[in-house]
N, C-alpha and C positions, 0 to 999 in steps of 0.2 A: 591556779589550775587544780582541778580536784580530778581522782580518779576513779573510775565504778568497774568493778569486777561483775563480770555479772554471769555466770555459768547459766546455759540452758541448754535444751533438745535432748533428745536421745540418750547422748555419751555425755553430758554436761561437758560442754565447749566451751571454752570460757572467752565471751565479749569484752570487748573494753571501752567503755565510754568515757571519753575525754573532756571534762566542759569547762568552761572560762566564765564564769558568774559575771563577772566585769565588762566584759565585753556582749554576753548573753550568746555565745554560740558554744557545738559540740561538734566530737568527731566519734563518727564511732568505728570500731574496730573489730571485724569478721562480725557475722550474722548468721547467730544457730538460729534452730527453730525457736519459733513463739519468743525470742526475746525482744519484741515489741514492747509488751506491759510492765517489764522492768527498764527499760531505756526511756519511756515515755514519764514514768514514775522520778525518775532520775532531774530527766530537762527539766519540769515541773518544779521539783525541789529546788533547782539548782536556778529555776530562770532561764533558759535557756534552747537556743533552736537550734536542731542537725542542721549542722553543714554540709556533713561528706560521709561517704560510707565507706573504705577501705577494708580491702581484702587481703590476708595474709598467702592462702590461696584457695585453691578451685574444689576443693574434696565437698562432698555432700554438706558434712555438719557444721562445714563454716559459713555455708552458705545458703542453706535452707531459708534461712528467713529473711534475706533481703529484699524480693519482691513487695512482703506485706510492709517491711520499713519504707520502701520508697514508692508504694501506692498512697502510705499515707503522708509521706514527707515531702516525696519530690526532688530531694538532693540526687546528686551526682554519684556515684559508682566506680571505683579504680580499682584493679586489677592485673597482674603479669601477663605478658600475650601467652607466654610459652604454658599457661591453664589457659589458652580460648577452649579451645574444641570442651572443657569442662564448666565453663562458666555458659558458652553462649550456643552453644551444638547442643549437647543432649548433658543437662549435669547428673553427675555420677554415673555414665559410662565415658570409658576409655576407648577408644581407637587402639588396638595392639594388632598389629600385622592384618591390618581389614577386616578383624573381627569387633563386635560389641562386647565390652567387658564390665560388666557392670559393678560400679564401688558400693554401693548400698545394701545397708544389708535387709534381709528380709523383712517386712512391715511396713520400712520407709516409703510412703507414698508417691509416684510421678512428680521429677520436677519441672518445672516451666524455666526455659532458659531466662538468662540474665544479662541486661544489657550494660555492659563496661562504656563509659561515655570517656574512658582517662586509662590509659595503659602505662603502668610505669616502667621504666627503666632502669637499669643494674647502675646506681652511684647517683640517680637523679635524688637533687637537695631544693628545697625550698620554705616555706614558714606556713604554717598555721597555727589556728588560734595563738598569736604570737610567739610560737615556739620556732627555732629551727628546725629541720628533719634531714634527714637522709634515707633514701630506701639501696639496701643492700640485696641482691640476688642470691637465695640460698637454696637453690636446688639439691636435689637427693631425695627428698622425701616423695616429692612430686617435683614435674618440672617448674612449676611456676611458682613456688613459695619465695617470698621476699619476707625481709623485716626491717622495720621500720625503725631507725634511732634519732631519738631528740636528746642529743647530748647537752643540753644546758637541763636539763628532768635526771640526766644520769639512766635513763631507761631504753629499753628499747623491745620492741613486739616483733618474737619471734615465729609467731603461727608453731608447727608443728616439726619443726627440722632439731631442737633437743627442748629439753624437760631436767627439772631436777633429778638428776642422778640418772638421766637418760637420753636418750634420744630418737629422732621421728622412725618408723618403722619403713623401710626399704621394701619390702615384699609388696605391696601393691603395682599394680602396672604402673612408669614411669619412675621406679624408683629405684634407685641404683646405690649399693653403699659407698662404691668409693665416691663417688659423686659426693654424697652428703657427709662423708666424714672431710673434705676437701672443703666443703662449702663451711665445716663446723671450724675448720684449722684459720682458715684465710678470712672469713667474712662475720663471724661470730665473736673469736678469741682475740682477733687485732683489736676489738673496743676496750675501751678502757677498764681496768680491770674491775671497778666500783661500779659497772652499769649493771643495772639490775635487768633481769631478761623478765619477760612476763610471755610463758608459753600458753601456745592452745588449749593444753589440758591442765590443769592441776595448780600446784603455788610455784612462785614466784622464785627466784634464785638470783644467782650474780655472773659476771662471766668469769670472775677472781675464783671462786667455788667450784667452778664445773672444771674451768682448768687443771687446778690439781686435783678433786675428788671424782668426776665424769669414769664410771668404771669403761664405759666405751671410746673417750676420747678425752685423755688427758695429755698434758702441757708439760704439766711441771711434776 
């Protein structure tokens, strides 16, 4: 199993492509803008065909570029329901008391909805690219953020719910902090304390780390 960090768009979001040389397939992992040319560079290197496209959640920057991945790929799409109205309604506006609330910020161009062919669920487990997985529900940030753990990798993709030495930012519509400091106690911190988190923005971390050093939510 090899791993590709691959930050692009806007706020450099960071993708993650997962590939299996051996086997010849990939997964990849949220879709900023324009990261086509580095994921495509990657399967190439690597031998290697997308399988799946998996979404951590619904916000604009994770999402901008999955259409041109799957015009040209064709794979399949999963996502949380509780981000429909943000993946397949209008992405990056919110619904907030029957108003339009727009998450984008100025510049970003009109998105074309998104078709979710696979909706996960809170504790749904199963294998790819021979690995285990588990998708975990981690709301707060937004409602639909999940992250994904393959505990035999010791890893897990937490999209945008904490960061080293931080955590997803609450203030957008849909975002509530007891919710996500609740989602950061019960659904983040019960994994083993050696699993390495790999967030939407920035480097990588452990869940042992944030536990006692997280100035916003610490453990121990």
């Amino acid at each position: 199993m090899k791993l590709h960090v691959l930050p692009a768009g806007l706020i450099q979001t960071n993708a993650y492509l997962l590939t299996l040389p051996e086997r010849g397939e990939a997964l990849l992992i949220d879709a900023p803008a324009a990261v086509w040319p580095q994921v495509e560079r990657a399967l190439h290197a690597d031998g290697c065909k997308l399988t799946a496209v998996w979404l951590t959640h619904g916000h604009w920057d994770h999402i901008q570029g999955v259409n041109q991945v799957v015009s040209i790929t064709g794979v399949p799409v999963s996502g949380h329901p509780d981000d429909r109205l943000l993946f397949e309604d209008t992405p990056g506006v919110f619904k907030q008391r029957n108003v339009d609330v727009s998450l984008q910020p100025p510049g970003v161009e009109h998105m074309e909805p998104i078709r979710i062919d696979h909706w996960f669920s809170d504790g749904e487990a199963g294998e790819i690219l021979g690995q285990p997985y588990q998708v975990r529900h981690v709301p707060g940030h937004c409602p639909g953020n999940v992250l994904f753990h393959f505990p035999k990798l010791d890893a897990a993709f937490v999209g945008d719910a904490i960061f080293a030495g931080s955590v997803g930012r609450t203030d957008l519509p849909g975002g509530f902090w007891e919710v996500l400091a609740e989602s950061i106690r019960t659904q983040i911190y019960s994994l083993p304390e050696q699993t390495t988190l790999y967030p939407g923005h920035g480097s990588s971390t452990t869940v042992g780390n944030e536990m006692k050093g997280n100035p916003f939510i610490r453990l121990a």
